[in-house]
DODOLUM-25941 format. One record per atom (N, C-alpha, C): atom name; x, y, z. Coordinates in steps of 0.05 Angstrom, whole numbers. Example, Ala and Ser with C-alpha at 12.3 -4.5 7.8 and 13.67 -1.06 7.14 Angstrom:
REM DODOLUM-25941
N 264 -114 156
CA 246 -90 156
C 264 -66 156
N 257 -45 142
CA 273 -21 143
C 258 1 157
REM end
This chain:
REM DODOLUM-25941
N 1345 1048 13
CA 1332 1028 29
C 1320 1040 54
N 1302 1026 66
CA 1290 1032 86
C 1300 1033 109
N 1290 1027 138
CA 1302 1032 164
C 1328 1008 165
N 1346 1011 189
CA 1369 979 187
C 1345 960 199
N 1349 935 191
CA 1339 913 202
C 1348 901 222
N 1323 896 241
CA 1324 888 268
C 1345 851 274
N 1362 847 279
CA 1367 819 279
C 1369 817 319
N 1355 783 318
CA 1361 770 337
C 1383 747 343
N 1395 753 362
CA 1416 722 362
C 1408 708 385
N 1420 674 382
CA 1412 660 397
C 1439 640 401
N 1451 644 419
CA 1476 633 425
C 1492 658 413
N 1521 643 422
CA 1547 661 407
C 1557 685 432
N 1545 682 460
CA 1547 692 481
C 1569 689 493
N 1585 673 502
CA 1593 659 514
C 1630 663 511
N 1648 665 531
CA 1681 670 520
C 1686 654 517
N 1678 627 516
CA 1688 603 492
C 1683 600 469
N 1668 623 457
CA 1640 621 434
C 1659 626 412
N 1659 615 386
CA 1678 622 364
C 1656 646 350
N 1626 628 342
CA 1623 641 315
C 1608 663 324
N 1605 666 351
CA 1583 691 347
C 1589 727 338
N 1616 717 354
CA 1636 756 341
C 1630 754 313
N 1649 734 295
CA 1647 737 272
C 1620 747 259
N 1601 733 272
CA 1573 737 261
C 1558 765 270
N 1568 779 288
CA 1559 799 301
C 1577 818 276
N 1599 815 277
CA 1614 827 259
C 1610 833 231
N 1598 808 214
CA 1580 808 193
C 1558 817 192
N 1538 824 214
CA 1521 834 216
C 1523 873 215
N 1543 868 220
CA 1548 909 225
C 1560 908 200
N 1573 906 189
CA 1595 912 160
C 1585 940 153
N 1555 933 145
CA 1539 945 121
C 1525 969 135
N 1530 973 158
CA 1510 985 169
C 1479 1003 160
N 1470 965 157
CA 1445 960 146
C 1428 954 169
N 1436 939 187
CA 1423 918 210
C 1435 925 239
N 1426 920 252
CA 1434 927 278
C 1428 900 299
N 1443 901 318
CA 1443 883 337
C 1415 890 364
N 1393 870 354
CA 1376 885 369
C 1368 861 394
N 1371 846 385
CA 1357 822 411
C 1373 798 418
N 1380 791 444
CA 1400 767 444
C 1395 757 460
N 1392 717 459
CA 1386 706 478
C 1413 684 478
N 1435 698 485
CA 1460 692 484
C 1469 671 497
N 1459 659 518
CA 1477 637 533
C 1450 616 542
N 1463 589 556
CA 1446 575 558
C 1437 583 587
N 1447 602 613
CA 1449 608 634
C 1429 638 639
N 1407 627 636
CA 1392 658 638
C 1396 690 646
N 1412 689 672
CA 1423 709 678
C 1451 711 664
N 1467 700 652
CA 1486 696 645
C 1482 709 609
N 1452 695 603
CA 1446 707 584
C 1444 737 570
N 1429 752 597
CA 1429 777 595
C 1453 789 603
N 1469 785 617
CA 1488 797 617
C 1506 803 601
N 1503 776 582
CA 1526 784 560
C 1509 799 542
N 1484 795 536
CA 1476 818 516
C 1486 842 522
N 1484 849 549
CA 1484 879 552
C 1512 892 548
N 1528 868 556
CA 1562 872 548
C 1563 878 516
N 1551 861 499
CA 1559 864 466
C 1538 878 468
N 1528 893 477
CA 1509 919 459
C 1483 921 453
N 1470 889 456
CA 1454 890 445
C 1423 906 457
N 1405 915 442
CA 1388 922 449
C 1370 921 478
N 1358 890 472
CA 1347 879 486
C 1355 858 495
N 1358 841 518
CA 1380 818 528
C 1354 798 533
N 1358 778 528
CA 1324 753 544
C 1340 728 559
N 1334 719 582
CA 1342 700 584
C 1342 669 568
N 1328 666 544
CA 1327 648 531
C 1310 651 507
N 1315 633 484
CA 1300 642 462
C 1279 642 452
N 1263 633 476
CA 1230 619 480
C 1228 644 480
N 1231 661 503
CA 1221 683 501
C 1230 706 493
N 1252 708 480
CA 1260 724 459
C 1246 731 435
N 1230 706 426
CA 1224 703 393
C 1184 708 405
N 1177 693 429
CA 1144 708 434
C 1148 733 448
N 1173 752 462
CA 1169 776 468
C 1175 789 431
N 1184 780 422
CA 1200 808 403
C 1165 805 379
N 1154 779 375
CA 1142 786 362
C 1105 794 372
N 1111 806 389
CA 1093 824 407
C 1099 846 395
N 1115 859 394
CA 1127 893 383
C 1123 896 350
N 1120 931 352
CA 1125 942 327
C 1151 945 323
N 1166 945 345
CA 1193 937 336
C 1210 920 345
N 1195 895 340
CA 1209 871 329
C 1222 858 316
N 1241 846 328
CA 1265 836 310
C 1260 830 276
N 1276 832 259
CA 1259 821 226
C 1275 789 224
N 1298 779 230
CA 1305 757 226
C 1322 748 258
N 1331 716 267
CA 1337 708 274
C 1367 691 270
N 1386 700 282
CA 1410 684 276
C 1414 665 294
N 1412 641 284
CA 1432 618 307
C 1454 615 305
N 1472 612 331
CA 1495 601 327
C 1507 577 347
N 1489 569 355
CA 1490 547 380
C 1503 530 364
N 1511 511 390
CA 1513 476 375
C 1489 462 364
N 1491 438 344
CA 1476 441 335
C 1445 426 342
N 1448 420 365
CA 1426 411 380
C 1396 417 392
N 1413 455 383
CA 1395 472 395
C 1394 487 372
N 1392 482 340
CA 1390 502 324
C 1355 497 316
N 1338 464 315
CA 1323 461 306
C 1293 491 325
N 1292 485 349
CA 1278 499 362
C 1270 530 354
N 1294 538 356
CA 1295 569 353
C 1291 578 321
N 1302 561 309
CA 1289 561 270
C 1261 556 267
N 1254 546 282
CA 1225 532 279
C 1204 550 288
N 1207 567 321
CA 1192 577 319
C 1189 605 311
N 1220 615 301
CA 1222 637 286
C 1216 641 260
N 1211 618 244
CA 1199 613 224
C 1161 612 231
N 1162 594 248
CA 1121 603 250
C 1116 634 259
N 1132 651 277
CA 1134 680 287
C 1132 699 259
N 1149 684 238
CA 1149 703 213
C 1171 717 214
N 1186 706 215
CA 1211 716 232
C 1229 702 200
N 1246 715 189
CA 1271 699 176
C 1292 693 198
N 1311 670 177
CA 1323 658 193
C 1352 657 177
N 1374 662 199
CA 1402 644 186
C 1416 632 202
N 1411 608 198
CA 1420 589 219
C 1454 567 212
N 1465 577 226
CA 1490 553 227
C 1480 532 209
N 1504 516 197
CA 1510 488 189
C 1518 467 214
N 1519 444 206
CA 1491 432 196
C 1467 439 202
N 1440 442 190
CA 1416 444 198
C 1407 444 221
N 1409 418 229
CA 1400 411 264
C 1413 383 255
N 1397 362 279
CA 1412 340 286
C 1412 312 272
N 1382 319 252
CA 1377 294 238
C 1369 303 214
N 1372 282 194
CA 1348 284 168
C 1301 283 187
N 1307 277 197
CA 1276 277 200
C 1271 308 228
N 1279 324 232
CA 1281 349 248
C 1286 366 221
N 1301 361 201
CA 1301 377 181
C 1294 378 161
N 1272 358 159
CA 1251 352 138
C 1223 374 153
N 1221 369 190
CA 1193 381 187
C 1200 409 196
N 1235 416 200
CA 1238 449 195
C 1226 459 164
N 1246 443 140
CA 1232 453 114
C 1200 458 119
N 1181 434 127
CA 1164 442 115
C 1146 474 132
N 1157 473 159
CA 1150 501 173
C 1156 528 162
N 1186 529 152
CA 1191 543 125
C 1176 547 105
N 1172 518 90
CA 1150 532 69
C 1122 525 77
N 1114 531 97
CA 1088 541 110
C 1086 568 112
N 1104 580 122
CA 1105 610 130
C 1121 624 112
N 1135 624 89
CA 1141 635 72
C 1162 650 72
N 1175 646 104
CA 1203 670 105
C 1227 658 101
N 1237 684 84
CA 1269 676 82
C 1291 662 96
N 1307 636 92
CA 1321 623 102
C 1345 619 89
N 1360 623 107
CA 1396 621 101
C 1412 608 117
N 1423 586 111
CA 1439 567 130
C 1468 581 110
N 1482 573 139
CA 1507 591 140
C 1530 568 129
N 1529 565 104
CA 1555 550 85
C 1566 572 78
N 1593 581 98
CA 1601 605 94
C 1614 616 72
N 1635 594 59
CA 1646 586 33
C 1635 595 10
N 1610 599 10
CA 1598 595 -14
C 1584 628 -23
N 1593 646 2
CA 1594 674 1
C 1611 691 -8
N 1636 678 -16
CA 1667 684 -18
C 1659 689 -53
N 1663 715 -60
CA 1654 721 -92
C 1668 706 -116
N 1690 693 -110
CA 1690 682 -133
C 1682 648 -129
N 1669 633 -106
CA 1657 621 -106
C 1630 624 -116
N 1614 647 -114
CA 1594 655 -132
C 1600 652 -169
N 1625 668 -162
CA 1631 662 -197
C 1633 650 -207
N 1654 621 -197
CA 1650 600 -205
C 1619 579 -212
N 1598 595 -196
CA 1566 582 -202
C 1566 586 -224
N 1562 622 -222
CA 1558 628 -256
C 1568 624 -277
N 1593 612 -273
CA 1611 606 -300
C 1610 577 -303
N 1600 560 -284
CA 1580 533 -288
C 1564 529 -301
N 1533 552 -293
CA 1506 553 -297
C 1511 569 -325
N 1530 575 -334
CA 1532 587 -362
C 1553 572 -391
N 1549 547 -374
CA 1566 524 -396
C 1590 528 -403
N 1608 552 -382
CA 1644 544 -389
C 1651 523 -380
N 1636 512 -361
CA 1664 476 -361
C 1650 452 -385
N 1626 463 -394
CA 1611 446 -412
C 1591 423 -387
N 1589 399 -399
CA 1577 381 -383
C 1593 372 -351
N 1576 369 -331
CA 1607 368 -309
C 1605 334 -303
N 1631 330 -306
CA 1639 297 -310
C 1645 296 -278
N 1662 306 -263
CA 1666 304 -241
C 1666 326 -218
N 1668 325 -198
CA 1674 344 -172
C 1694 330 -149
N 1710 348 -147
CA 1725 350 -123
C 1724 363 -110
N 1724 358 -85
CA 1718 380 -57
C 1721 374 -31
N 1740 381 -28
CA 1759 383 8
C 1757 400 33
N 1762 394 50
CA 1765 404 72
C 1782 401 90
N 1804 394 89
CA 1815 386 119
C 1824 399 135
N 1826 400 170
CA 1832 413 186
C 1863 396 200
N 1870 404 220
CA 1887 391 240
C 1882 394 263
N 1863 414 278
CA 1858 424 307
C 1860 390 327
N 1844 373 321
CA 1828 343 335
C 1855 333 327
N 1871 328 317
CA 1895 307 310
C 1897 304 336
N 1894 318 367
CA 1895 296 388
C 1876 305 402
N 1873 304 427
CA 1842 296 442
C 1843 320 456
N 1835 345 444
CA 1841 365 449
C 1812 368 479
N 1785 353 465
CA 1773 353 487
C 1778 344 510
N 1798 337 515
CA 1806 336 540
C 1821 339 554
N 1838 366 546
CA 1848 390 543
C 1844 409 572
N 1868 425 584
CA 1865 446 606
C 1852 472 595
N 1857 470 559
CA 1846 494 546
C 1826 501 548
N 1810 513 566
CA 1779 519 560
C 1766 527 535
N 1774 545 522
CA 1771 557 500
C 1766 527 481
N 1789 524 469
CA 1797 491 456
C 1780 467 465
N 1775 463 497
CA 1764 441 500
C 1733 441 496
N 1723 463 502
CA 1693 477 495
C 1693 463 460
N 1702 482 452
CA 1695 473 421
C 1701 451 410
N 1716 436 421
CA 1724 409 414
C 1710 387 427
N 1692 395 453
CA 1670 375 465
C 1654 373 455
N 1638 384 443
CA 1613 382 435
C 1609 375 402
N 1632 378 393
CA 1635 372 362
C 1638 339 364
N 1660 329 385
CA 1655 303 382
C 1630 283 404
N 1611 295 409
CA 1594 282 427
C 1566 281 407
N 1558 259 405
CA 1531 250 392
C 1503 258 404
N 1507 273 423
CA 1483 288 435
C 1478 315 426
N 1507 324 420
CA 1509 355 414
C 1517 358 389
N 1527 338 372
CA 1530 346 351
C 1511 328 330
N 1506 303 329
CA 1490 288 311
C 1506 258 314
N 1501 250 286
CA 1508 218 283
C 1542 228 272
N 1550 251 261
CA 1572 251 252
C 1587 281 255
N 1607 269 265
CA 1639 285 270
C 1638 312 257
N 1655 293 242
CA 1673 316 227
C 1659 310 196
N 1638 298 191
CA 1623 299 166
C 1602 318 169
N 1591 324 195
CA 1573 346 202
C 1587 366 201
N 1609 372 211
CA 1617 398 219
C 1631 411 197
N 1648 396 185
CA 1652 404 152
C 1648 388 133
N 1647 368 135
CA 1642 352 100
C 1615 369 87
N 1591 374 108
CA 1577 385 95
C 1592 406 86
N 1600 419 85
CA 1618 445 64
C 1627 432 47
N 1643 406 41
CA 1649 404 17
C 1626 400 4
N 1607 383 15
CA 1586 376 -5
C 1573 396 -8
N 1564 417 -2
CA 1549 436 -10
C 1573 463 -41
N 1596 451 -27
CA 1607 462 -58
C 1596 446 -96
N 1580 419 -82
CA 1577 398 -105
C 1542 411 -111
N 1541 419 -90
CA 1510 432 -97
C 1511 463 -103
N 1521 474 -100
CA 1515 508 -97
C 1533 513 -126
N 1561 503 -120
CA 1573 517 -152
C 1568 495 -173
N 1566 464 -168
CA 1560 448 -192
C 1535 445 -203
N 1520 453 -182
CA 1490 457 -193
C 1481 430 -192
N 1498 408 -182
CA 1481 382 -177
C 1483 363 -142
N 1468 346 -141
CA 1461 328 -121
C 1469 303 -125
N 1480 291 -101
CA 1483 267 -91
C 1452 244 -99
N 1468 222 -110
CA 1438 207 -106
C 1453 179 -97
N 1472 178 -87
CA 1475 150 -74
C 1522 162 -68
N 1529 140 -38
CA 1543 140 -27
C 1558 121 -26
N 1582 118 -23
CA 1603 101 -9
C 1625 117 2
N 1623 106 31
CA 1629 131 47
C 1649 110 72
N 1673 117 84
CA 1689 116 101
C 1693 131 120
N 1682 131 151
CA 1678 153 160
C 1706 134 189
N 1724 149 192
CA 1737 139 216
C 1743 157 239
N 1742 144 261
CA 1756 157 284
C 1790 148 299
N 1803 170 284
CA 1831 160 293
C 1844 167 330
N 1825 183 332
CA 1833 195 358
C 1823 172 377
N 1834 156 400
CA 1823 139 415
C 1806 153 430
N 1783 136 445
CA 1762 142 459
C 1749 166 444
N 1753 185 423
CA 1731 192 407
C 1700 177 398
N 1679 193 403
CA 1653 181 395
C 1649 186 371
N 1655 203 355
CA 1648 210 327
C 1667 207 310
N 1658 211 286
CA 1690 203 272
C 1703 231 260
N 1726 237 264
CA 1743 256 258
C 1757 258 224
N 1755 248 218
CA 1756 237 192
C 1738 221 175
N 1728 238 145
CA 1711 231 134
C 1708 228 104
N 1707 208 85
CA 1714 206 59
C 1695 189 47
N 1684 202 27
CA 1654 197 17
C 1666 200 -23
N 1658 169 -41
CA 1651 174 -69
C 1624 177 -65
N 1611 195 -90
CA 1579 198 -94
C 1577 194 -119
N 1552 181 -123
CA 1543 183 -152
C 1527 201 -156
N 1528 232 -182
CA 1508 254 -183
C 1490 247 -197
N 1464 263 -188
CA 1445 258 -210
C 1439 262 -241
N 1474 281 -241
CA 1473 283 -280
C 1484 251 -288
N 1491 238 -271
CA 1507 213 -278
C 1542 218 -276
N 1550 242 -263
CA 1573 244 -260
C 1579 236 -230
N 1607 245 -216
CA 1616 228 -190
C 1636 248 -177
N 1622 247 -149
CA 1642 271 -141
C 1656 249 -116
N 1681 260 -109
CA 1699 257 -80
C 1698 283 -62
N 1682 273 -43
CA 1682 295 -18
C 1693 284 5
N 1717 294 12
CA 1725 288 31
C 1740 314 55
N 1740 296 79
CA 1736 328 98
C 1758 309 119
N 1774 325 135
CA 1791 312 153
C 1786 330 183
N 1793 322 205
CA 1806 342 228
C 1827 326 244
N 1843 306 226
CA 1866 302 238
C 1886 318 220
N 1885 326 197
CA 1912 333 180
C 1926 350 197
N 1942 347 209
CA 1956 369 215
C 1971 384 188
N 1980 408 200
CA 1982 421 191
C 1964 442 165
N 1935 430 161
CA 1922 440 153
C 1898 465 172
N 1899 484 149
CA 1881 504 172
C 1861 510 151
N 1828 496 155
CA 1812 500 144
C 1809 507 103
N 1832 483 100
CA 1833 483 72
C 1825 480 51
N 1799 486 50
CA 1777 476 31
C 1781 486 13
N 1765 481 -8
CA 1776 480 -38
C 1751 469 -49
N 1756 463 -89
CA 1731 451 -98
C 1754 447 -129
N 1745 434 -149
CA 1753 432 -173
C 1731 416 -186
N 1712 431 -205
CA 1692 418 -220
C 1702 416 -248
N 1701 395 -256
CA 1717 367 -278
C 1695 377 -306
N 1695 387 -318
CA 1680 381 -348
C 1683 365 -372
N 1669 367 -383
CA 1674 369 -418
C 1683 381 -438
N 1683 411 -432
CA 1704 439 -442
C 1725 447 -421
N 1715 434 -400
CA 1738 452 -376
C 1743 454 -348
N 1750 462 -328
CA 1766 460 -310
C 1758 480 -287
N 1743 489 -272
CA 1746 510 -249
C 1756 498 -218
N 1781 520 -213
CA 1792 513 -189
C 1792 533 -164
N 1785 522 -147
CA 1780 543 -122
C 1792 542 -98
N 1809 557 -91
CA 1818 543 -51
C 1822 571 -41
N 1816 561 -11
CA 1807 585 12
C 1834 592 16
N 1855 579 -2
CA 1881 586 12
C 1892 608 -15
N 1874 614 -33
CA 1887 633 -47
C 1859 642 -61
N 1841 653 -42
CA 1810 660 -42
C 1812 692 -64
N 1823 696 -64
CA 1802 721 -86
C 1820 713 -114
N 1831 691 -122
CA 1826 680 -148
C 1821 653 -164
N 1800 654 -180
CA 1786 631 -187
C 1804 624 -218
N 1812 594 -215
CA 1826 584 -238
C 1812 569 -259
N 1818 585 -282
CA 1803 566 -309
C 1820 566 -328
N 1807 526 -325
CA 1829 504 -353
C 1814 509 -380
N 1819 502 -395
CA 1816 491 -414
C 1828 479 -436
N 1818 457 -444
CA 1849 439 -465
C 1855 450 -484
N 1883 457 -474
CA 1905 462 -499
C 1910 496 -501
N 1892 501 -478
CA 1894 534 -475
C 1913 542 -445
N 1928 562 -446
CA 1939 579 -425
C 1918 580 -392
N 1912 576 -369
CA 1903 582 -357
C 1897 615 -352
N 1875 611 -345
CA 1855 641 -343
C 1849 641 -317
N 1857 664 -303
CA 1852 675 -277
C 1843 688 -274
N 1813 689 -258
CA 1799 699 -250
C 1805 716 -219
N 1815 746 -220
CA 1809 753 -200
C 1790 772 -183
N 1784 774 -158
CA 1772 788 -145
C 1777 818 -152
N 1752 831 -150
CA 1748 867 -154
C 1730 878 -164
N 1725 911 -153
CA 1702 911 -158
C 1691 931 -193
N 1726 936 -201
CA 1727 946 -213
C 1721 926 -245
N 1729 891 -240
CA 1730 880 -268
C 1705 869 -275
N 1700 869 -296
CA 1674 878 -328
C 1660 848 -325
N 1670 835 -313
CA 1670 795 -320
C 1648 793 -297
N 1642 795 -277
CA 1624 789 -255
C 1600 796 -269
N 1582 774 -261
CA 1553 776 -269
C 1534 802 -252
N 1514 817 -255
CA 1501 835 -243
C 1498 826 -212
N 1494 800 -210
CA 1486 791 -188
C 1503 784 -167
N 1532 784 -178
CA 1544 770 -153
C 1562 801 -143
N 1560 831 -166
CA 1565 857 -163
C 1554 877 -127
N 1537 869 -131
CA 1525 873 -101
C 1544 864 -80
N 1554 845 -82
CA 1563 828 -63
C 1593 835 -63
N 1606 846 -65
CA 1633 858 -80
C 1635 885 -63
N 1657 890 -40
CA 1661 915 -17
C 1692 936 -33
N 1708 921 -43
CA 1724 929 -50
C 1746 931 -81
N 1762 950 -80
CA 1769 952 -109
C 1791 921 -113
N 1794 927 -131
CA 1811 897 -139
C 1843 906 -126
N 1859 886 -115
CA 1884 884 -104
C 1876 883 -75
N 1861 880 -65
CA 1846 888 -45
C 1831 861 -30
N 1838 845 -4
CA 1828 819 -2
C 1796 824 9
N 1786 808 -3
CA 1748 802 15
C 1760 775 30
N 1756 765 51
CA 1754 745 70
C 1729 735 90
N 1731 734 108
CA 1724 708 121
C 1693 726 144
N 1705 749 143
CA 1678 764 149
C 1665 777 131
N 1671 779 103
CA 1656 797 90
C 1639 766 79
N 1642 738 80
CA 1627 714 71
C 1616 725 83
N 1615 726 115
CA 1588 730 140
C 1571 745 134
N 1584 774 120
CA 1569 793 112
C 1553 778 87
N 1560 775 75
CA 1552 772 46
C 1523 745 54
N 1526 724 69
CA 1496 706 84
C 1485 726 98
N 1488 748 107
CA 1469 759 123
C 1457 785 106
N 1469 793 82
CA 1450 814 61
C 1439 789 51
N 1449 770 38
CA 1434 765 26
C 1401 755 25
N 1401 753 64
CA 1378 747 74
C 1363 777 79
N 1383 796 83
CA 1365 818 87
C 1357 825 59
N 1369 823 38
CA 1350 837 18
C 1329 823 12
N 1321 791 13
CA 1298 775 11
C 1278 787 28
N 1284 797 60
CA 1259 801 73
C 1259 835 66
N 1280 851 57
CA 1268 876 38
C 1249 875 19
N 1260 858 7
CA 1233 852 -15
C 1207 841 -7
N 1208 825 11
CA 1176 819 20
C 1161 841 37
N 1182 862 47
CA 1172 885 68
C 1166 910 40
N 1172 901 10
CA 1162 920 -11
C 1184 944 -19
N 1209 936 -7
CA 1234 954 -14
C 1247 951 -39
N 1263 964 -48
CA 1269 963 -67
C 1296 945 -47
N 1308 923 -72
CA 1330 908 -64
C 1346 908 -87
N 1373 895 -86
CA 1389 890 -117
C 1389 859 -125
N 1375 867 -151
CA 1382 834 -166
C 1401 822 -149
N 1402 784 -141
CA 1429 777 -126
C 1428 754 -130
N 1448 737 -125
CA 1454 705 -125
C 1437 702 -109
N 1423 679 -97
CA 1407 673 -82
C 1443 655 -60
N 1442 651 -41
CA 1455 639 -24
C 1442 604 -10
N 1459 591 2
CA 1446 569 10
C 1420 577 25
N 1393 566 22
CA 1378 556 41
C 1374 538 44
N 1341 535 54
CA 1336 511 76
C 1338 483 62
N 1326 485 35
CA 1329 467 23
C 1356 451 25
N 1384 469 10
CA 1410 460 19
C 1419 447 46
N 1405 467 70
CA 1410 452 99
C 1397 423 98
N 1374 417 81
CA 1360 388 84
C 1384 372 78
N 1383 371 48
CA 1404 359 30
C 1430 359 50
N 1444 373 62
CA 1461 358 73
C 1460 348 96
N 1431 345 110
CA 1433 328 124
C 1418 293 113
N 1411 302 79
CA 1413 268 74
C 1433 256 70
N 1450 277 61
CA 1470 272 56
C 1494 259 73
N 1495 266 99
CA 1501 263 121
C 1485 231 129
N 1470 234 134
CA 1456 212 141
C 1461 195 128
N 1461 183 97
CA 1467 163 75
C 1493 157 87
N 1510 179 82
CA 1547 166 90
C 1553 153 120
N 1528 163 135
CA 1537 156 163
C 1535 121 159
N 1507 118 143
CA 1493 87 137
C 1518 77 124
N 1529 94 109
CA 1546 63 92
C 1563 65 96
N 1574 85 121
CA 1604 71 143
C 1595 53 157
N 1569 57 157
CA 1565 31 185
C 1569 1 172
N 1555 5 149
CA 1556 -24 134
C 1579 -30 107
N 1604 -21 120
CA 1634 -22 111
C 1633 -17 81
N 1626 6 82
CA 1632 28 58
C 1604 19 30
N 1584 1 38
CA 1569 -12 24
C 1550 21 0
N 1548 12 -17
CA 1535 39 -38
C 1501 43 -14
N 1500 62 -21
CA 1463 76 4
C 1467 94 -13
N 1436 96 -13
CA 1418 113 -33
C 1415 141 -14
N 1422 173 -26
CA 1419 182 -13
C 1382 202 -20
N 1371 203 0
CA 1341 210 -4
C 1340 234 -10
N 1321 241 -33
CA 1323 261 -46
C 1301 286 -33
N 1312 306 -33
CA 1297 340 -17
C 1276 351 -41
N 1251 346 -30
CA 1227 368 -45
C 1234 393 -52
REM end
């Protein structure tokens, strides 16, 4: 391959900041890409300072002029990472997409279905690669499980299951002496900074994007219970959605952040006609397959076994006995965007799964939006609107 690729960040500055290490961290793995441009904090001087602390190249006080200085230069950033809240993801996608700039931007999308209808179409105006960060769905035998979908082992899929629950919010942590804690827990439940929904924005979209990425199908209508158990909460912390799919099958997505004792337990189980695939982050490098009247078949992680498709081989760091986790997902959304803009820069790249894009970021914010409508109107069926 050619030179490392230039990446810019935008947020993730900050010592209350969760995702931006991880994502800085995903970004180096491969040492493919380098940390070249950061418009890190919302505090202009504050901004540059922390660039220059994490390394980065070039420091900007904000991402206005991050994204019209960098694409002034011959060496200019090649993609843009967000990791703000999500209030501030629409701007910096938008005009890093008209710049020509790729993009991988945090989940959810931005703040609405109609901000992420006229991001898509700026996307496919300008033709650059986009990757919204459904981190889950980087984890290789979540890949595998696509392909052993999209290649008719479960047969027709009758159902989906797909979870999430947390415990962090089980009490009002935003209002909390913890800075760290109260930071990330303010802005998740405030409707300015995060959207119309909680804890259906912040993870349900993960389960539902397991109903899209490994089942290979879409939501076309909701009944959805979205509650807030925490008093004086604005959003709801708890969220539980039936869907009807467009093959005519029916998934349960449901997402919590009161369970205690849960720590980001997501999972998936797609229901067939021949069979059974089972997935959870709590026992991530092996994928379980049913079938009636047969022994279960375990699928595990490595880079050494014969069973992985060409495509999801790339994506694969280590020999088998050996765990992939929660940064090599990071890694694995951020090649997968670099080898797309390799290929448009005329490099040679490796065959690969394609990963969520923009499209997927739409979809779950209709998705989002439909369930928010038919908590409001006491769990009533809403049509959810379907993504070009």
């Amino acid at each position: 391959m050619g030179r490392k690729l230039r990446v810019g960040m935008v947020g993730g500055g900050g010592p209350a900041n969760f995702f931006g290490g991880p994502h800085r961290r995903g970004i180096l793995i491969d040492n493919s890409a380098e940390l070249t441009a950061g418009a890190l904090r919302s505090n202009p001087e504050e901004a540059i300072a922390s660039a220059k602390e994490l390394h980065f190249t070039r420091g900007y006080g904000d991402w206005q002029t991050m994204i019209a200085e960098e694409s002034k230069r011959d060496d200019g950033i090649d993609y843009v990472t967000i990791v703000t809240p999500n209030d501030a993801h629409f701007g910096p996608a938008e005009a890093a997409a008209k710049a020509g700039m790729g993009v991988l931007c945090e989940k959810p999308l931005v703040m609405n279905l109609d901000e992420a209808r006229r991001l898509h179409q700026a996307v496919k105006a300008s033709g650059v690669p986009f990757v919204v960060a459904y981190t889950y769905t980087a984890f290789p035998m979540v890949m595998m499980a696509r392909a052993m979908v999209a290649d008719g082992k479960v047969g027709e899929v009758r159902k989906v299951e797909a979870w999430y629950p947390q415990g962090w919010l089980a009490i009002n942590r935003e209002g909390t002496a913890d800075a760290a804690g109260q930071k990330q827990a303010s802005w998740r439940v405030d409707p300015t900074k995060s959207g119309a929904s909680g804890c259906g924005g912040d993870i349900g979209t993960h389960a539902y994007e397991f109903v899209r990425f490994v089942a290979g199908l879409t939501a076309t209508k909701v009944q959805a219970r979205l509650k807030t158990f925490v008093p004086g909460r604005a959003l709801d912390d708890d969220f539980t959605v039936l869907a009807e799919l467009n093959n005519g099958g029916i998934a349960t997505i449901t997402a919590s952040q009161v369970t205690i004792g849960a720590q980001n337990d997501n999972g998936f189980r797609i229901v067939g006609t021949q069979g059974t695939l089972e997935w959870s982050i709590t026992d991530h490098n092996n994928l379980k397959y049913y079938r009636g009247g047969e022994p279960v078949q375990i699928y595990r992680l490595g880079g050494m076994y014969t069973y992985f498709p060409s495509t999801i081989t790339p994506f694969i760091r280590v020999p088998e006995g050996h765990p992939e986790g929660f940064h090599e997902a990071l890694a694995n959304l951020h090649r997968c965007l670099e080898w797309q803009i390799r290929a448009k820069l005329g490099e040679d790249a490796p065959e690969h799964m394609h990963l969520p894009g923009i499209a997927d970021g739409v979809a779950g914010m209709a998705f989002i939006e439909a369930a928010v409508k038919s908590g409001q109107q006491d769990g009533a069926w809403v049509d959810v609107e379907p993504v070009e």
